[in-house]
C-alpha positions as CSV (number, residue, x, y, z in Angstrom):
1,X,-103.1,4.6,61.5
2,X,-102.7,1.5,58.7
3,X,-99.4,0.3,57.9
4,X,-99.4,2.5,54.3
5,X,-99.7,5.4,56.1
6,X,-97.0,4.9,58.6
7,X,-95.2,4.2,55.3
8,X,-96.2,7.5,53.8
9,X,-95.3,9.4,57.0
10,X,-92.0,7.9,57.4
11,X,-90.7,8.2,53.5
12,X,-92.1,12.1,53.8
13,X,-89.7,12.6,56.9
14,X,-86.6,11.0,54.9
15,X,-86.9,7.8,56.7
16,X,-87.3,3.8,55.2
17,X,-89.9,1.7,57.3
18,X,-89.1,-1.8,58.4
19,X,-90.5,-4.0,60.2
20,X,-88.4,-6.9,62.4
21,X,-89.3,-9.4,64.7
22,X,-86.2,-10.5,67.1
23,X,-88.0,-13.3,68.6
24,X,-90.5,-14.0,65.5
25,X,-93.2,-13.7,68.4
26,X,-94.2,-10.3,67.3
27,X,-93.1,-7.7,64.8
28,X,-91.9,-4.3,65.6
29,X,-91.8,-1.1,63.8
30,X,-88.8,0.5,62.9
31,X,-87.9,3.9,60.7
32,X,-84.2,4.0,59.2
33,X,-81.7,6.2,57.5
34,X,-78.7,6.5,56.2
35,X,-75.9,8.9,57.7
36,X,-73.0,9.1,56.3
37,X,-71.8,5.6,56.2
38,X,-73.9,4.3,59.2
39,X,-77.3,3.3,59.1
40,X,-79.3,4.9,61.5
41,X,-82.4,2.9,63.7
42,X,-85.5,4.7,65.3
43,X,-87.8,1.9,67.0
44,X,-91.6,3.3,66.3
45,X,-93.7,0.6,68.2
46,X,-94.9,-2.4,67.7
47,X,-96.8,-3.6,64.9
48,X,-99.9,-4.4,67.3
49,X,-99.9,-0.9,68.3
50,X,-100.2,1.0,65.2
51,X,-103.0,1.2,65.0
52,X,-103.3,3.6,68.4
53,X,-100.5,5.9,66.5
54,X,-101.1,9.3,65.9
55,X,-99.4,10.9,62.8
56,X,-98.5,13.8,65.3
57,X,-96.8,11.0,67.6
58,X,-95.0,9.8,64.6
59,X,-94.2,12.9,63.4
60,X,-92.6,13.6,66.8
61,X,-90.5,10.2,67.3
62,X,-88.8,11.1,63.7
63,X,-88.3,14.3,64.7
64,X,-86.1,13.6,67.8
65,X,-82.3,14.2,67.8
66,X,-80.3,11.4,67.0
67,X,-77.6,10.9,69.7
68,X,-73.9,10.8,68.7
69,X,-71.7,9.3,71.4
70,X,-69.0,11.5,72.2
71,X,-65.2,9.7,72.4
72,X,-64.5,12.9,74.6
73,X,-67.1,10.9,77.3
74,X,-65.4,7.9,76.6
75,X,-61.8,7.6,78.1
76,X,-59.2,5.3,77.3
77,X,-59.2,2.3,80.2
78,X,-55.9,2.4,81.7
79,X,-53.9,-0.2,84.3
80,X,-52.3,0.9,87.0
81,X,-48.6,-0.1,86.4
82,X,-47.0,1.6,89.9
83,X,-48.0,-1.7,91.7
84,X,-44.8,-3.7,92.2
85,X,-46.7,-7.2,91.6
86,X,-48.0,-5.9,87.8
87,X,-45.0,-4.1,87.1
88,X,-43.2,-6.6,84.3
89,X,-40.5,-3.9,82.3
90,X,-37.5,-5.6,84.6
91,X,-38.3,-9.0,83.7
């Protein structure tokens, strides 16, 4: 797959392609989107491996659900205030 039809693919699913290279060793392949007021990433590959990319594959890897963390999986990190050394409200 060439780089215009990844860009094809990608705009067709709702998706912008970017490309970013953390370490300006080697570029990587990214789709985004906007959802509500966050901006969404999907890594595709890297740019190297495009080529070996089927539109099926890409297809697929825009078609996977994008996770929301829960804050009901997320509870609040408490201290434990019953030990006598950490308890400060007499001071």
């Amino acid at each position: 797959m060439t780089e215009e039809e990844a860009r094809a693919i990608i705009k067709a699913h709702g998706w912008f392609y970017t490309e970013r290279s953390p370490k300006r060793v080697a570029k990587y392949i990214y789709a985004k989107r906007r959802r509500g007021k966050k901006m969404i990433q999907r890594y595709i590959c890297p740019l190297s491996k495009l080529p070996e990319l089927s539109k099926e594959q890409l297809v697929e890897i825009l078609a996977r659900p994008i996770e929301e963390p829960s804050s009901a999986e997320h509870e609040p990190e408490v201290t434990d205030t019953t030990d006598p050394l950490t308890h400060t409200d007499e001071l």
